[in-house]
C-alpha positions as CSV (number, residue, x, y, z in Angstrom):
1,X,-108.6,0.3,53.1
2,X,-106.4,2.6,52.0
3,X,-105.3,4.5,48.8
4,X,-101.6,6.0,47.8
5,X,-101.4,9.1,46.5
6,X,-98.1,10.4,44.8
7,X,-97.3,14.1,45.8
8,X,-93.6,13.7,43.7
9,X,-92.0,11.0,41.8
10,X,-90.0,10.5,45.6
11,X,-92.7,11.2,48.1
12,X,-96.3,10.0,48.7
13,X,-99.2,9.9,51.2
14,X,-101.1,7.1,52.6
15,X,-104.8,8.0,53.3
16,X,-107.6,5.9,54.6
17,X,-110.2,5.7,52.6
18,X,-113.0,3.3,54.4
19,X,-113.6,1.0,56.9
20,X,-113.2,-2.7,57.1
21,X,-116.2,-4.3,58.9
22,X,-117.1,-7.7,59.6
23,X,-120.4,-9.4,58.1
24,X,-122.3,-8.3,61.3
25,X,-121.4,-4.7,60.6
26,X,-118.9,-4.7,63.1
27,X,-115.3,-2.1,62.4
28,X,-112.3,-4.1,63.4
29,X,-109.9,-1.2,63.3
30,X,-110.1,-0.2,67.0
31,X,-110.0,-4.1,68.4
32,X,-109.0,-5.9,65.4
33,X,-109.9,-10.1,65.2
34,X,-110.0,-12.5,68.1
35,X,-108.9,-15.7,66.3
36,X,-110.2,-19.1,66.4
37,X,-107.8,-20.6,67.0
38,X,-105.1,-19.3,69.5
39,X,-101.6,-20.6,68.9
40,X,-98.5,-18.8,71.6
41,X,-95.6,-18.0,69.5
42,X,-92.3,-18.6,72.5
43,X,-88.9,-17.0,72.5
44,X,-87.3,-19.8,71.2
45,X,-89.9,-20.3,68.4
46,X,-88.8,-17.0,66.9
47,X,-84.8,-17.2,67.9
48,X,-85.2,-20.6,66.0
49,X,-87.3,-19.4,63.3
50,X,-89.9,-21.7,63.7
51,X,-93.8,-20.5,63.4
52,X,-96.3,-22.4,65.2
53,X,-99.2,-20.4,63.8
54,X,-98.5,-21.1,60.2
55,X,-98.0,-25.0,61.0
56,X,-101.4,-24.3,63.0
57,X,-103.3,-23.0,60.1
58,X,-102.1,-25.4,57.5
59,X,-102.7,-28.6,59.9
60,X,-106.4,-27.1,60.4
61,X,-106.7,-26.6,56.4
62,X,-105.8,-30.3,55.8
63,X,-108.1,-31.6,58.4
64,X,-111.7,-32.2,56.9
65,X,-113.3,-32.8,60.2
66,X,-112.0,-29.6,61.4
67,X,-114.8,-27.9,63.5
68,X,-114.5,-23.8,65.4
């Protein structure tokens, strides 16, 4: 987390303020998440702006019988 503190009307500073940690107490700042779900995002994906994740995730979202 982290809080914005103005030093002038042009400048500020962005300071961390805690931690975010998982439900078993784990930080995920160092490693961050390892995702369910792995979806490869290709060179043409992006040169065609296409995102396979997204369509992943919604796909997963409308499937009731989705199961981790």
């Amino acid at each position: 987390m982290q809080e914005l503190i103005e030093i002038t009307p042009e400048t500020s500073l962005k300071v961390t303020i805690a931690k975010w940690l998982t439900p078993n107490g784990l930080s995920i700042s160092e490693n961050g998440l390892e995702p369910d779900v792995k979806v490869e995002i290709t060179k043409n994906d992006i040169e065609k702006k296409l995102d396979p994740q997204m369509d992943k995730a919604v796909a997963i979202l409308k499937d009731p019988d989705f199961k981790r």
